[in-house]
MARBALUM-101014 format. One record per atom (N, C-alpha, C, O): residue in one letter; x, y, z. Coordinates in steps of 0.02 Angstrom, whole numbers, padded with zeros to 5 digits, always signed. Last residue first. Layout:
REM residues N
AXYZ/...
***
This chain:
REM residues 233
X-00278+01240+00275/X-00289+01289+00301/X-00294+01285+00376/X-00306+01336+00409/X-00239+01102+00194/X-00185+01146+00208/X-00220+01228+00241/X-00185+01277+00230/X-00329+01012+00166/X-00329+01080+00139/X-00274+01108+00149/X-00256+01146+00104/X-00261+00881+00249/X-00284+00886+00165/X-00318+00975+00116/X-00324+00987+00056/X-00263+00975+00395/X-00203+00925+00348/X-00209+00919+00284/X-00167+00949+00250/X-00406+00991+00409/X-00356+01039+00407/X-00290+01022+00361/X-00273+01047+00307/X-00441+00855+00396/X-00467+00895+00351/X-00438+00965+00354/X-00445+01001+00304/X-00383+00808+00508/X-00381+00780+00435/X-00389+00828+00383/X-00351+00837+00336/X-00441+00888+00611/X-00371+00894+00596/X-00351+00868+00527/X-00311+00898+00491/X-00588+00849+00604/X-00583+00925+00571/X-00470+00920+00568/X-00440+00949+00523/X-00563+00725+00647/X-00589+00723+00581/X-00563+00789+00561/X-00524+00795+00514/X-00501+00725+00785/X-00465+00701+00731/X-00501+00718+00668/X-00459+00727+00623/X-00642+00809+00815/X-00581+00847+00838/X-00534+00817+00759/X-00527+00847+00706/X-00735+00695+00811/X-00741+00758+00772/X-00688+00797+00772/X-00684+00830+00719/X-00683+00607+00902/X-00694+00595+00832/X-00699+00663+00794/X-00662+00676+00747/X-00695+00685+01017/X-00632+00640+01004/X-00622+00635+00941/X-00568+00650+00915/X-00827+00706+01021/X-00804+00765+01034/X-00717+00726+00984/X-00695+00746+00929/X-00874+00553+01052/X-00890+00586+00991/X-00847+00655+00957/X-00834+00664+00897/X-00817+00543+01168/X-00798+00485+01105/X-00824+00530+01014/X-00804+00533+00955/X-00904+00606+01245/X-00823+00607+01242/X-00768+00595+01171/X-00718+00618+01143/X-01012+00553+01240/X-00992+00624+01214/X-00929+00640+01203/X-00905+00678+01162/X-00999+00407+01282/X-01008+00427+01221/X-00996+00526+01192/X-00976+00549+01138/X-00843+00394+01379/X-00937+00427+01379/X-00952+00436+01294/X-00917+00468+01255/X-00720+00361+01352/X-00770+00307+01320/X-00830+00339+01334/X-00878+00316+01303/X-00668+00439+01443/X-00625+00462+01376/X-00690+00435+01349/X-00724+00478+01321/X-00689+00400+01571/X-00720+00468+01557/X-00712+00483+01472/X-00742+00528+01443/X-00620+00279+01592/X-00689+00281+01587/X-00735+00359+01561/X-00792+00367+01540/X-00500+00349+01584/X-00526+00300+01537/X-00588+00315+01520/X-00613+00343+01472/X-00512+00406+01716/X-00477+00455+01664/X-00513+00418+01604/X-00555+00451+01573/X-00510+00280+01810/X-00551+00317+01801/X-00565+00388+01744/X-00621+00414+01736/X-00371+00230+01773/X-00448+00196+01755/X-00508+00223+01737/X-00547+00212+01690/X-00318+00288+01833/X-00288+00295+01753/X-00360+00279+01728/X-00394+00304+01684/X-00335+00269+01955/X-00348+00359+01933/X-00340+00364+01842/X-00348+00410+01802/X-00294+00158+01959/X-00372+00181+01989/X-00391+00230+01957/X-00446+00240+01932/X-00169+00138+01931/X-00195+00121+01899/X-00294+00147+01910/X-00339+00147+01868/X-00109+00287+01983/X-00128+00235+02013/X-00155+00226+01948/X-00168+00272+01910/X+00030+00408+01902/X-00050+00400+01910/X-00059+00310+01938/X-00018+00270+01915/X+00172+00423+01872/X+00158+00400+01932/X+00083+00396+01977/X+00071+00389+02037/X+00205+00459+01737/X+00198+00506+01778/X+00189+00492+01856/X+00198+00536+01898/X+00179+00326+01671/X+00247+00355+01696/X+00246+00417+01735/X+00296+00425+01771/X+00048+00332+01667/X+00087+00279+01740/X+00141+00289+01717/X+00177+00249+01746/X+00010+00421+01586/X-00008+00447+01651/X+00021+00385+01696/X+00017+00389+01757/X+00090+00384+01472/X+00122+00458+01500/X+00090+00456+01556/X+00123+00484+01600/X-00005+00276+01432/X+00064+00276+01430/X+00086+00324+01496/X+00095+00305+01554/X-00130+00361+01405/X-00123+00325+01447/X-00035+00309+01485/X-00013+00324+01541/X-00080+00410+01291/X-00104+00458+01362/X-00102+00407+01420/X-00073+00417+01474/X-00081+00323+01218/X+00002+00360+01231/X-00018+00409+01269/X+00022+00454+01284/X-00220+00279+01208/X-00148+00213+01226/X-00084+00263+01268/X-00054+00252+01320/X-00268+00395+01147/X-00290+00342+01215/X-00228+00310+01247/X-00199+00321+01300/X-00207+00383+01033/X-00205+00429+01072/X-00223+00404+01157/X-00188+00401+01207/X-00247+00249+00960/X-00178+00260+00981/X-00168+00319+01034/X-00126+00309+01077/X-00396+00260+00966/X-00362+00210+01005/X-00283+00221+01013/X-00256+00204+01065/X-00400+00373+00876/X-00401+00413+00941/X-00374+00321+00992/X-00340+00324+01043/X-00341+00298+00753/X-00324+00360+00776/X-00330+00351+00868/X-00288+00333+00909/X-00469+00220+00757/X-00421+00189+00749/X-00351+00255+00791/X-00325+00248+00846/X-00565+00329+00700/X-00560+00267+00761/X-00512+00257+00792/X-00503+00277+00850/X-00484+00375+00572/X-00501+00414+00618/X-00519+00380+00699/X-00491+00401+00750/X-00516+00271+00492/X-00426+00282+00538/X-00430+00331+00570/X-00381+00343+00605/X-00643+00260+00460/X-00610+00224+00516/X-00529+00199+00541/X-00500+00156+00574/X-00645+00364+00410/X-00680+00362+00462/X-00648+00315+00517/X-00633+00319+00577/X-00602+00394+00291/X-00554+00425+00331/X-00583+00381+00392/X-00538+00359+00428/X-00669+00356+00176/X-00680+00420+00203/X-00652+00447+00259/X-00664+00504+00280/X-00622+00229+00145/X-00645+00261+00088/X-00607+00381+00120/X-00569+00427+00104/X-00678+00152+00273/X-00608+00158+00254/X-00574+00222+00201/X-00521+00253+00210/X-00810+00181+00262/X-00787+00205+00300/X-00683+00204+00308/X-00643+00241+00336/X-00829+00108+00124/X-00836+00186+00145/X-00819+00213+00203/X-00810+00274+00202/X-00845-00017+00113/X-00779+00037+00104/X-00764+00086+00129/X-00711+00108+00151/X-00969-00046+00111/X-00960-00074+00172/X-00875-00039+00183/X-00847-00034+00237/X-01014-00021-00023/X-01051+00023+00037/X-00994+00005+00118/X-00988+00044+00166/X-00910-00038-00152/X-00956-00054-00107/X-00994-00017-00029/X-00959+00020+00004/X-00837-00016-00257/X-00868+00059-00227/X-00919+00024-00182/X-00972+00053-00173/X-00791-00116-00292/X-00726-00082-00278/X-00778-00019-00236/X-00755+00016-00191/X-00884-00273-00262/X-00844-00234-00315/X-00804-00175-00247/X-00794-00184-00187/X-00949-00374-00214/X-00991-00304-00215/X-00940-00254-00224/X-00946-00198-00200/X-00901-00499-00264/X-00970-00491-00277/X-00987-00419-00273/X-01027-00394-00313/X-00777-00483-00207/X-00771-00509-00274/X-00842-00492-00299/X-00845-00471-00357/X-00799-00480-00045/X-00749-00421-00112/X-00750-00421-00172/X-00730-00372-00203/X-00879-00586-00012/X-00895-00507-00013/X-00845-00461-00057/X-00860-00415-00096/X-00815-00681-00066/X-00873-00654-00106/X-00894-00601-00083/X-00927-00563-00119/X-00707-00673+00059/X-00701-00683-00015/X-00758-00659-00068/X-00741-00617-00110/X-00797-00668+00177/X-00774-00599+00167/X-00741-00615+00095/X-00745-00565+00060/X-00855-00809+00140/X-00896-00755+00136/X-00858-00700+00129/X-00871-00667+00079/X-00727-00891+00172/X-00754-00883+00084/X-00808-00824+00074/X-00812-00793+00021/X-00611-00788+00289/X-00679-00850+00270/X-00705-00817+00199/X-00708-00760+00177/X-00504-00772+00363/X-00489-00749+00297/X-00562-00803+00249/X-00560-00838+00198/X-00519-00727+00480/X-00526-00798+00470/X-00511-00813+00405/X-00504-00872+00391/X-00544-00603+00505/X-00519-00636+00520/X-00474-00697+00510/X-00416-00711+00527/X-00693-00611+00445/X-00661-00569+00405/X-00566-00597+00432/X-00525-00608+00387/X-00760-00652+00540/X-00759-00667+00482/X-00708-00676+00450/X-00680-00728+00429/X-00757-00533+00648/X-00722-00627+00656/X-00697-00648+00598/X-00638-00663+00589/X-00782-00447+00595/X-00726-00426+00568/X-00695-00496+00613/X-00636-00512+00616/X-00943-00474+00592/X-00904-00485+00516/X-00847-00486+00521/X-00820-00515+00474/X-00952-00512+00704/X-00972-00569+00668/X-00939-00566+00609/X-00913-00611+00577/X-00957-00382+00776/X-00892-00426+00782/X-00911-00480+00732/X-00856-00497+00710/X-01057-00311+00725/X-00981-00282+00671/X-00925-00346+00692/X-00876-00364+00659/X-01186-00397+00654/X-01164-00382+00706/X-01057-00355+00693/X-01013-00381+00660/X-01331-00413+00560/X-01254-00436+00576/X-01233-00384+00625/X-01264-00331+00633/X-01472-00463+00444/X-01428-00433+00512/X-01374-00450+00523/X-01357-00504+00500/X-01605-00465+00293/X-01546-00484+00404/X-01516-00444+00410/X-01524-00388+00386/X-01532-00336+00168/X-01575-00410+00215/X-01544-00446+00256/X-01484-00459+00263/X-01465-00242+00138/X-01504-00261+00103/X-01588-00301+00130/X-01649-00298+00122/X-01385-00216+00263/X-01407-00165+00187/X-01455-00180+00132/X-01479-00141+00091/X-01450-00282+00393/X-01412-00265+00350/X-01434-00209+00305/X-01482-00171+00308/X-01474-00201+00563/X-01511-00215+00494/X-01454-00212+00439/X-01418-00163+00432/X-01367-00273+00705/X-01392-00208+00657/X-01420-00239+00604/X-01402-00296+00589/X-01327-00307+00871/X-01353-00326+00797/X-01382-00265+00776/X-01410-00221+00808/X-01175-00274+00959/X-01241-00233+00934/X-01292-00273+00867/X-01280-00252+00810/X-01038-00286+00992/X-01084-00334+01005/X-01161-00324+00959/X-01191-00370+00932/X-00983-00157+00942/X-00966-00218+00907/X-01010-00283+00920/X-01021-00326+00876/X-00999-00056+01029/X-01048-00074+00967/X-01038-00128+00940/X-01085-00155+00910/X-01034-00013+01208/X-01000-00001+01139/X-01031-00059+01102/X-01072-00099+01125/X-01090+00013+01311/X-01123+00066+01243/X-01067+00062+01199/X-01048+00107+01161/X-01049-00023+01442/X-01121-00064+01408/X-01128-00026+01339/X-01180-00039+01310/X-00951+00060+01471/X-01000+00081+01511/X-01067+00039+01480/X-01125+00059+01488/X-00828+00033+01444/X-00857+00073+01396/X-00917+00091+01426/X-00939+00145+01406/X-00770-00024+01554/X-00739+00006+01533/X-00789+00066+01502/X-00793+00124+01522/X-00859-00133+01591/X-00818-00109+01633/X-00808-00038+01616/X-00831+00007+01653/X-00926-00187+01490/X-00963-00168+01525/X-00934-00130+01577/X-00971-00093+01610/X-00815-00191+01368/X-00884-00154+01374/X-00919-00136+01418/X-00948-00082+01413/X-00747-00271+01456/X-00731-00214+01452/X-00771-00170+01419/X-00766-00111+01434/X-00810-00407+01440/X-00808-00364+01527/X-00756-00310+01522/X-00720-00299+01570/X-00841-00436+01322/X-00892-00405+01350/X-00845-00373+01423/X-00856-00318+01449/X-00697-00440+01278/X-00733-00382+01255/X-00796-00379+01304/X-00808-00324+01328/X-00673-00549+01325/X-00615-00525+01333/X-00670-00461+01341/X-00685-00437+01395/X-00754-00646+01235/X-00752-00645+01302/X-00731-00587+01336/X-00770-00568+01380/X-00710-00607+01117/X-00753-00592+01121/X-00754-00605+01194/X-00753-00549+01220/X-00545-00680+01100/X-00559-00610+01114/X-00646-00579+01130/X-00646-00524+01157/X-00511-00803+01240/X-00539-00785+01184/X-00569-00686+01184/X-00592-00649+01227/X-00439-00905+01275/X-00408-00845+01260/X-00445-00791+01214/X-00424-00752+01171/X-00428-01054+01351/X-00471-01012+01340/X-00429-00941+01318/X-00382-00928+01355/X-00251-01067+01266/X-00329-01071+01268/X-00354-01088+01341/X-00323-01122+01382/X-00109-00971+01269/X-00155-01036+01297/X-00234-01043+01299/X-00268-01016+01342/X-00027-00868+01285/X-00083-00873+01206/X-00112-00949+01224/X-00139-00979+01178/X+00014-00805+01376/X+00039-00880+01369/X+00009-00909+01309/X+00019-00966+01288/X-00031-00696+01406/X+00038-00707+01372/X+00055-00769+01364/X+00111-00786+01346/X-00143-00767+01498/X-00142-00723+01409/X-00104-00699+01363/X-00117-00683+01305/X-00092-00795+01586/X-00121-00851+01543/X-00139-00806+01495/X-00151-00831+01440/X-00037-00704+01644/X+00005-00749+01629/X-00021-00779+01593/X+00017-00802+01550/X-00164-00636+01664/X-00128-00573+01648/X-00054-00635+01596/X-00029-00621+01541/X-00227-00717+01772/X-00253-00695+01708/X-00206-00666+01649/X-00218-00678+01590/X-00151-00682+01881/X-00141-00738+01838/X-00181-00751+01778/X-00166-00795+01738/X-00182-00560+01914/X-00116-00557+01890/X-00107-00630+01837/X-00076-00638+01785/X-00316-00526+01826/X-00294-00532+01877/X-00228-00547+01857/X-00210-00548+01798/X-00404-00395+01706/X-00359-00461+01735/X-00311-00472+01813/X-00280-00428+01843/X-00399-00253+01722/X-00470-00304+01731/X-00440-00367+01757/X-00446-00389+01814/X-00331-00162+01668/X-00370-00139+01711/X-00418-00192+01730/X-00474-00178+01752/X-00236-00223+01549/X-00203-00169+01612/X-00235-00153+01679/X-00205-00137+01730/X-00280-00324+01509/X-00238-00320+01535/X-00226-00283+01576/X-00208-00296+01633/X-00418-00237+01458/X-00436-00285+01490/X-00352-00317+01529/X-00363-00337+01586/X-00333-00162+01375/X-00382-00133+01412/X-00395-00183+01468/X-00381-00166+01526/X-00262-00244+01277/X-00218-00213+01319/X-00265-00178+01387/X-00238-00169+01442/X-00386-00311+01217/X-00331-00343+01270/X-00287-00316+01316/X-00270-00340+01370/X-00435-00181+01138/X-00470-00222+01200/X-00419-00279+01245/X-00422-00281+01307/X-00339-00163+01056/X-00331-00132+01084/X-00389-00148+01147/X-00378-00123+01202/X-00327-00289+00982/X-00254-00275+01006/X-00262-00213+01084/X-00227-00210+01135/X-00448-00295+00931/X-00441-00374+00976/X-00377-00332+01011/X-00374-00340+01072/X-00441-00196+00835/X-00493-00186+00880/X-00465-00260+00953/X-00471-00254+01014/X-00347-00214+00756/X-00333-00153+00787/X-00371-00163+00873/X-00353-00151+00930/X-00379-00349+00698/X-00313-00346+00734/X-00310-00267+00800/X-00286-00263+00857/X-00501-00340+00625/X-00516-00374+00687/X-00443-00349+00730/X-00448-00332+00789/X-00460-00299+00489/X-00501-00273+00529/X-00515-00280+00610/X-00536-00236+00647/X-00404-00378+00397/X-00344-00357+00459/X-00395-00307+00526/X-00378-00289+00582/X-00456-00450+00301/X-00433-00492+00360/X-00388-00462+00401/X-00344-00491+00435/X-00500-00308+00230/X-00547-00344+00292/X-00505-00367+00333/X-00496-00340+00387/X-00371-00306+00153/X-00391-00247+00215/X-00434-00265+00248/X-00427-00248+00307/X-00365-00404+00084/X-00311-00390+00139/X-00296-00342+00180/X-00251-00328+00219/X-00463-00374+00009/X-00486-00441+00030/X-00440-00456+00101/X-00453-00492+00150/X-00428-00269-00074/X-00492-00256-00026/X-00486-00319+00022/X-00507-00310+00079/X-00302-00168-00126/X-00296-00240-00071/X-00368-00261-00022/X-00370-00268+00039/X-00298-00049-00166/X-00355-00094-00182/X-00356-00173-00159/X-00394-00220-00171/X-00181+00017-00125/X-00169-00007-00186/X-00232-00069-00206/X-00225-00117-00244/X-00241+00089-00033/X-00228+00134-00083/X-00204+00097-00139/X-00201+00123-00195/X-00285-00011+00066/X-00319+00026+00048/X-00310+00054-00020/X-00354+00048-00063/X-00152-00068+00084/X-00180-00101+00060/X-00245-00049+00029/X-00252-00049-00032/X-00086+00065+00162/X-00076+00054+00095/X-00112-00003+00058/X-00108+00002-00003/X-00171+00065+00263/X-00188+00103+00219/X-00148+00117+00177/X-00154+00169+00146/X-00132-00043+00329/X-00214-00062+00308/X-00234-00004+00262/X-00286-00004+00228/X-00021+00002+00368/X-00013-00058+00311/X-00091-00061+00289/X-00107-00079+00232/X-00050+00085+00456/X-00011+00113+00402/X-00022+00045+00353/X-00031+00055+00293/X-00105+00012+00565/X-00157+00051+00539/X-00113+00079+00468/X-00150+00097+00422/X-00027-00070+00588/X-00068-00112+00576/X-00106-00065+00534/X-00135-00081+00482/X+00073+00023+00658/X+00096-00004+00622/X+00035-00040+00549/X+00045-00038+00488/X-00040+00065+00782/X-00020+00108+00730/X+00030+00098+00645/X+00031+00136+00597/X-00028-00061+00848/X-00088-00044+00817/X-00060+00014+00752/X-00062+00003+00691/X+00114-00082+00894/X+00063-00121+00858/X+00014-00093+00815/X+00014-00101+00754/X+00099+00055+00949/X+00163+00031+00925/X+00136-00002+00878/X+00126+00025+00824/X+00025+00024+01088/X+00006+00096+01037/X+00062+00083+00963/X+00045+00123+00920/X+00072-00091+01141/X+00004-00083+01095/X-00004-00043+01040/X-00024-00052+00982/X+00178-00023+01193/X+00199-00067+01155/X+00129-00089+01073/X+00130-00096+01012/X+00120+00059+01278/X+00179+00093+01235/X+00184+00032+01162/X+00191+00044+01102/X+00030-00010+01365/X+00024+00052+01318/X+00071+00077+01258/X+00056+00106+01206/X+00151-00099+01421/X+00078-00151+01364/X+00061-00087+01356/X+00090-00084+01301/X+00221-00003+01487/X+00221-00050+01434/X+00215-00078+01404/X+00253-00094+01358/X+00128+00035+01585/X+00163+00089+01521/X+00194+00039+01483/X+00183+00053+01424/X+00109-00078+01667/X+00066-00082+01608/X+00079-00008+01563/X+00045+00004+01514/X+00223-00202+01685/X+00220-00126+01674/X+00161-00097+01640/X+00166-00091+01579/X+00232-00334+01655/X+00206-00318+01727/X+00194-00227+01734/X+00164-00198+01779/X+00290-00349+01542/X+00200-00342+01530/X+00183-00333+01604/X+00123-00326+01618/X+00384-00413+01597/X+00378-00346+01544/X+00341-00305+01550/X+00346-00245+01560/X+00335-00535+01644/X+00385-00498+01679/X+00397-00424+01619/X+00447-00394+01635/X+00281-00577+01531/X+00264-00579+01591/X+00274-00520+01622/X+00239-00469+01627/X+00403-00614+01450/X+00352-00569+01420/X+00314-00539+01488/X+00317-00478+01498/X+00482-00710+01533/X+00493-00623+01499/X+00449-00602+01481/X+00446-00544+01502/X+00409-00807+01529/X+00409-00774+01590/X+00445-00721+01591/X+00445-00683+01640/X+00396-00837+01380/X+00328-00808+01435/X+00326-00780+01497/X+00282-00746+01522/X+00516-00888+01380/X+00475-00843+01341/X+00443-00803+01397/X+00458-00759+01438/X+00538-01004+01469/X+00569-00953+01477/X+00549-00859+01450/X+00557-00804+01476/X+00400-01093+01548/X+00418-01063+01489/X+00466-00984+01503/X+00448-00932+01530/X+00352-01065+01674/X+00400-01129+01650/X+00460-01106+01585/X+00522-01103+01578/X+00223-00978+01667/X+00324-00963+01669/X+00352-01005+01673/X+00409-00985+01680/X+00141-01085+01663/X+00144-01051+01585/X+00220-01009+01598/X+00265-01007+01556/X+00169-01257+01736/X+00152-01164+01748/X+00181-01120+01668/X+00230-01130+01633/X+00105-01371+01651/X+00146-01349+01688/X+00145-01275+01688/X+00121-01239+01644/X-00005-01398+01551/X+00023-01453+01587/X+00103-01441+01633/X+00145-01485+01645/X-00142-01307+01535/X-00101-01310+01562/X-00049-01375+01598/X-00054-01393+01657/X-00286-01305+01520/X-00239-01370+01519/X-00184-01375+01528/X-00157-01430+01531/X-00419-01196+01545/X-00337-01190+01556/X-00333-01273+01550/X-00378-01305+01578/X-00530-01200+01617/X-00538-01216+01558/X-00464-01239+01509/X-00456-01278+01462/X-00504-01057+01706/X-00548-01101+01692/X-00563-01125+01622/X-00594-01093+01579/X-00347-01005+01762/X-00404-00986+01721/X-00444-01051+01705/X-00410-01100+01691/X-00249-01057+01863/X-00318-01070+01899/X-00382-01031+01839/X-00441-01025+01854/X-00138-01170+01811/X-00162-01105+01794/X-00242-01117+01806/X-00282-01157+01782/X-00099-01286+01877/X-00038-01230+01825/X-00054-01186+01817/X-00013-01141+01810/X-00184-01341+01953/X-00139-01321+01978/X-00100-01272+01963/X-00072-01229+01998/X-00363-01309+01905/X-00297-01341+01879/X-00224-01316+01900/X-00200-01271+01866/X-00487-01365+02022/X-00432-01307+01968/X-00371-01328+01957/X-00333-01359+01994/X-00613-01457+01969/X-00554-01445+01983/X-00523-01398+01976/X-00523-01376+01919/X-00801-01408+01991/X-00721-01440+01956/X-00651-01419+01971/X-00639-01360+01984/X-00889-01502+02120/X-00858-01441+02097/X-00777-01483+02029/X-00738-01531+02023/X-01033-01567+02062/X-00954-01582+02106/X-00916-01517+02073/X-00918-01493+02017/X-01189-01536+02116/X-01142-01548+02070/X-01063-01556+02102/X-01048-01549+02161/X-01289-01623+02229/X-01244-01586+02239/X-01203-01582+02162/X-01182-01638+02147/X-01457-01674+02215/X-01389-01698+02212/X-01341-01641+02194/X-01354-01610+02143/
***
């Protein structure tokens, strides 16, 4: 017996969409739309976002805001996979139903087909890892978590105190160093479709930035500049 195919929904052919009239109905949305049709614009605008996100996560840092530096963990990483998956993956009507913050919208979805697109299958957030103690977790599980402002990332700050293991990369620069080369990315990007690069050729530039050697070379560069910056030599 044949399944029946399901319907698509007139307003918006994303699957799952309820849409009870076209998402540019909405005057909003069909500015944002119409904005967001630039993708130096979702770069410029991202790189903007994120870098804002990353100054407040390091004054929470410096004034021991542990519990209001997790629930921001997820923002850099969800801000800068959407704009990826916007600029180089979505279809145009994809592109409406995600300014339309309309469910299905989901960021883990979002992430595998730019892992596999983009990052080449080798990025980490999907990854289960051995905890520190016992089981396992996975980095999107915690900075969902964490998200969600959930009672676990609560007893995680209250239970494993101020020198916890899981700090340290905030602690040590590491992960505004990350964070970092996502803004660099963004405002290269930016500069190569105002320059008049095909999205093909921007794409392909991308894909070369995410080789893991690349990524690494990237990291070490921002680290030794930090550390030029805090010596002053």
């Amino acid at each position: 017996m044949k399944k029946k195919k399901k319907k698509v929904n007139p307003n918006c052919p994303v699957p799952g969409c309820n849409a009870k009239a076209p998402h540019t109905s909405d005057p909003i949305i069909k500015a944002l739309v119409q904005n967001m049709a630039d993708p130096a614009k979702i770069a410029q605008w991202t790189l903007g976002a994120i870098a804002e996100i990353g100054k407040s996560m390091a004054a929470d840092l410096a004034a021991d805001r542990r519990f209001a530096l997790l629930t921001r963990s997820r923002q850099q990483e969800e801000l800068y996979i959407r704009a990826l998956y916007a600029m180089f993956i979505a279809t145009p009507d994809e592109v409406t139903h995600i300014m339309s913050d309309a469910l299905p919208n989901s960021f883990s979805a979002m992430y595998k087909k730019v892992n596999q697109s983009i990052f080449g299958g080798k990025g980490l957030l999907d990854v289960v890892q051995p905890g520190l103690t016992f089981g396992t977790f996975s980095a999107m599980a915690q900075i969902n978590s964490a998200a969600h402002a959930s009672f676990s990332t609560m007893m995680q700050v209250i239970v494993l105190g101020p020198n916890a293991e899981y700090l340290k990369p905030f602690k040590d620069g590491a992960y505004f160093h990350h964070i970092s080369i996502y803004c660099s990315y963004l405002n290269n990007i930016q500069k190569m479709f105002k320059a008049g690069k095909t999205k093909a050729e921007v794409l392909t530039q991308l894909i070369d930035w995410h080789l893991p050697k690349n990524l690494q070379a990237a990291q070490s560069a921002v680290a030794a500049g930090r550390a030029k910056k805090l010596t002053g030599i």
